[in-house]
C-alpha positions as CSV (number, residue, x, y, z in Angstrom):
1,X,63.5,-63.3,-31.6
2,X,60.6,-65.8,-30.7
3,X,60.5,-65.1,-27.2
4,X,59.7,-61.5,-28.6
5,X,57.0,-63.0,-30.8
6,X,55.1,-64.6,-28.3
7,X,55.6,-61.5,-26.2
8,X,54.0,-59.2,-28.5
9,X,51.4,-62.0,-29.3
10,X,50.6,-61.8,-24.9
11,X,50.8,-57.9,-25.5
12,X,48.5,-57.9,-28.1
13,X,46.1,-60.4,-26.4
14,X,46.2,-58.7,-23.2
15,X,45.1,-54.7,-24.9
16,X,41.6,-56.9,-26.8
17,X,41.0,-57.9,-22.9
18,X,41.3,-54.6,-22.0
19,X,38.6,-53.8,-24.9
20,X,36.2,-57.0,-23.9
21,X,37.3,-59.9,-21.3
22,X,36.4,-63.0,-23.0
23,X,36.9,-62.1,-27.0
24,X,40.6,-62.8,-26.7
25,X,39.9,-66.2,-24.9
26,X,37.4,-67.0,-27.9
27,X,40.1,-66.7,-30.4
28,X,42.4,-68.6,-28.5
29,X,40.5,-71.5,-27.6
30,X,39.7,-71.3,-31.8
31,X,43.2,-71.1,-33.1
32,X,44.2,-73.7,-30.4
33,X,41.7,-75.8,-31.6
34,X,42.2,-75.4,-35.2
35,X,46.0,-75.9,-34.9
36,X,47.4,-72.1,-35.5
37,X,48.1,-72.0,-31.5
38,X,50.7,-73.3,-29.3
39,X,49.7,-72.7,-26.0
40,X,51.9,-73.3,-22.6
41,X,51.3,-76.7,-21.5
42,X,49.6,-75.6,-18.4
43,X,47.4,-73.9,-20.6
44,X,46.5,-76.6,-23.0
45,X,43.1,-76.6,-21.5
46,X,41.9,-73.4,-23.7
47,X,42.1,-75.5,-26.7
48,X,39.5,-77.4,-25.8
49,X,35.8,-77.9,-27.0
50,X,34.5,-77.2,-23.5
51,X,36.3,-74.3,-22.8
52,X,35.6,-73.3,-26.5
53,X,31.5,-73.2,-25.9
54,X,32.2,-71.8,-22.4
55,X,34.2,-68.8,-23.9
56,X,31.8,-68.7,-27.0
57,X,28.4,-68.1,-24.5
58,X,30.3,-65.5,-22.4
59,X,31.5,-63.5,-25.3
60,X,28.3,-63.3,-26.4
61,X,26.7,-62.2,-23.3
62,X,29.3,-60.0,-22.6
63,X,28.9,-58.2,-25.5
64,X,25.3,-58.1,-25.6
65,X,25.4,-56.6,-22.1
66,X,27.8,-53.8,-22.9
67,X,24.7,-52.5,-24.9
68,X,22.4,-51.8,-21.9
69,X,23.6,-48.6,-20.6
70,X,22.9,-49.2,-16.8
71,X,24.0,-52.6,-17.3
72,X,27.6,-51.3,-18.9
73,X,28.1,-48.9,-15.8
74,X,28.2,-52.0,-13.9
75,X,30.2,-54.4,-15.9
76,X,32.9,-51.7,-15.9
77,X,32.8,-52.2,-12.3
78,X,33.9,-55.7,-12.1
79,X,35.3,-56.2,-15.9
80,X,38.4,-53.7,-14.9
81,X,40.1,-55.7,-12.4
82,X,38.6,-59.2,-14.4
83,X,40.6,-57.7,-17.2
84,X,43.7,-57.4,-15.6
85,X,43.3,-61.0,-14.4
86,X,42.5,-61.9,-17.9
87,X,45.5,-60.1,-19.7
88,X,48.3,-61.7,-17.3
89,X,46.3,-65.1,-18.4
90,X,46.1,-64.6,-22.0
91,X,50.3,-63.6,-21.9
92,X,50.9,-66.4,-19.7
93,X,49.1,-69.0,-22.4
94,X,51.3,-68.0,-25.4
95,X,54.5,-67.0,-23.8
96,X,56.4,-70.2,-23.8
97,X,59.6,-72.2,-23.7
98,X,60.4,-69.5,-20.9
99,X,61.6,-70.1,-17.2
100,X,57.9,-69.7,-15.0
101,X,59.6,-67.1,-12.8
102,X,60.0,-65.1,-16.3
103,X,56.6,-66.0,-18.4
104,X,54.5,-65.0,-15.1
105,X,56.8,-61.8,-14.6
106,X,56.4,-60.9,-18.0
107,X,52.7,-61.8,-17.8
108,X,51.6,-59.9,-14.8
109,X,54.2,-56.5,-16.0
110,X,53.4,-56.4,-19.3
111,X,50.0,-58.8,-20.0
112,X,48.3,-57.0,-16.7
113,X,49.6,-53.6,-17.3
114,X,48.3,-53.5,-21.0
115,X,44.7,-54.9,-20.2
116,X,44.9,-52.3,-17.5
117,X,45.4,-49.4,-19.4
118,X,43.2,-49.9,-22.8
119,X,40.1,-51.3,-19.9
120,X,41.1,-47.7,-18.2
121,X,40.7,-45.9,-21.0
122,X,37.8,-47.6,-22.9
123,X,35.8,-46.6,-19.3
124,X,36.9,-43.3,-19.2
125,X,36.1,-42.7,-23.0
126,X,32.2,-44.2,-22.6
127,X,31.9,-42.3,-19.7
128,X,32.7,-39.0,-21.1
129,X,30.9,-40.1,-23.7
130,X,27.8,-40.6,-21.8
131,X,28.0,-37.2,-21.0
132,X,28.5,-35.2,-23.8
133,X,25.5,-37.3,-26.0
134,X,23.4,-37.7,-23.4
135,X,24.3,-42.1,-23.9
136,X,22.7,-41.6,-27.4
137,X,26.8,-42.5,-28.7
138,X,26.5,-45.8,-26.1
139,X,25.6,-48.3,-28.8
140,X,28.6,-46.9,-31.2
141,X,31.0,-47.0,-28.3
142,X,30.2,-50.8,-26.9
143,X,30.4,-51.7,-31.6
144,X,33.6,-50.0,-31.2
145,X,35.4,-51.3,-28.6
146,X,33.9,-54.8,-29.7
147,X,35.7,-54.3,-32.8
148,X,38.7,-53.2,-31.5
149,X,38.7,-56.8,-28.8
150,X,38.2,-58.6,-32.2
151,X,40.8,-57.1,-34.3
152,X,43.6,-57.2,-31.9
153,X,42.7,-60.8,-31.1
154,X,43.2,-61.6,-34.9
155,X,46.0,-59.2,-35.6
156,X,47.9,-60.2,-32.6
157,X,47.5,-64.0,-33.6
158,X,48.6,-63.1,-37.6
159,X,51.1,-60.3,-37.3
160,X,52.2,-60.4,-33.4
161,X,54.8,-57.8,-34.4
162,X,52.6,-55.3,-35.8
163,X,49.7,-55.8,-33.1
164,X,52.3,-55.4,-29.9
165,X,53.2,-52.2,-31.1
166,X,49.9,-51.3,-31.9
167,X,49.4,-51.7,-28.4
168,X,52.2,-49.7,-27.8
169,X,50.8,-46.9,-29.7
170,X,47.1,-47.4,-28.2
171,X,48.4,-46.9,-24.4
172,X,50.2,-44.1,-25.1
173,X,47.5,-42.6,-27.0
174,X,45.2,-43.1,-24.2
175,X,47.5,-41.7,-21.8
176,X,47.7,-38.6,-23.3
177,X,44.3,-38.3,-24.0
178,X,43.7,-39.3,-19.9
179,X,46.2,-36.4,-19.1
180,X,44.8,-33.8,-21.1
181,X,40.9,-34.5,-19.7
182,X,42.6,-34.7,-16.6
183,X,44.2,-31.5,-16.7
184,X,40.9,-29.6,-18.2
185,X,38.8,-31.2,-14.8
């Protein structure tokens, strides 16, 4: 049952990268630092008040960038495959007690995969968003999707259960939403 905790706490972790790159690392260098967070001993380093400033100024530019619209086109350029990275490295630091083989299987399947699919969907969203308002929605998009990075960093760290499923139930959500545009183009 605990390895299925700090599963859901990687799943959880890896759909806020998915939503914004460097929140997730923001709470997790917080929580490691304030003692609610074990992280994997190769790891450790998150929890520290370097990596805590370091995550604290890129979360903010990150999100102050995702509110320049030209400037958004071209962070989704890099920040998809960054958030893969960044979602197999968020699982990998909670998931432990496991054999490395299994965390970094786990990590890359499940951590990647997730990160992959809400960062797929969050670009495809704001694009077709872009289009039918003309960017005027931009600003409410880049709040949203900064909530959402927040929320499920907080929710996966206080109810890991209730944010891997809510994972769950974003990606498949997103996946029929994909489908169905897909279908109408």
């Amino acid at each position: 049952m605990q390895y299925a905790l700090y599963v859901l706490l990687g799943i959880g972790l890896a759909a806020a990268c998915g939503f914004r790159v460097f929140v997730p690392f923001l709470v997790i260098s917080i929580a490691a630092l304030a003692g609610h967070l074990r992280l994997a001993p190769d790891f450790a380093w998150l929890g520290s008040w370097p990596a805590l400033i370091i995550f604290g100024v890129a979360t903010l530019l990150e999100i102050v960038a995702y509110y320049v619209p030209w400037l958004d086109h071209l962070l989704d350029i890099a920040a998809t495959p960054v958030a893969i990275v960044a979602g197999i490295v968020v699982t990998a630091s909670v998931v432990t007690g496991m054999s490395p083989v299994l965390r970094w299987s786990l990590a890359a399947i499940a951590g990647g995969g997730v990160a992959a699919a809400i960062q797929l969907a969050t670009v495809a969203l704001r694009r077709a968003s872009t289009y039918a308002t003309a960017g005027l929605a931009h600003p409410l998009a880049a709040t949203l999707e900064t909530g959402g990075s927040v929320g499920m960093s907080i929710l996966s760290l206080l109810l890991p259960f209730v944010a891997g499923l809510l994972a769950i139930i974003l990606i498949l959500i997103a996946t029929h939403w994909l489908l169905r545009h897909r279908a109408r183009a």
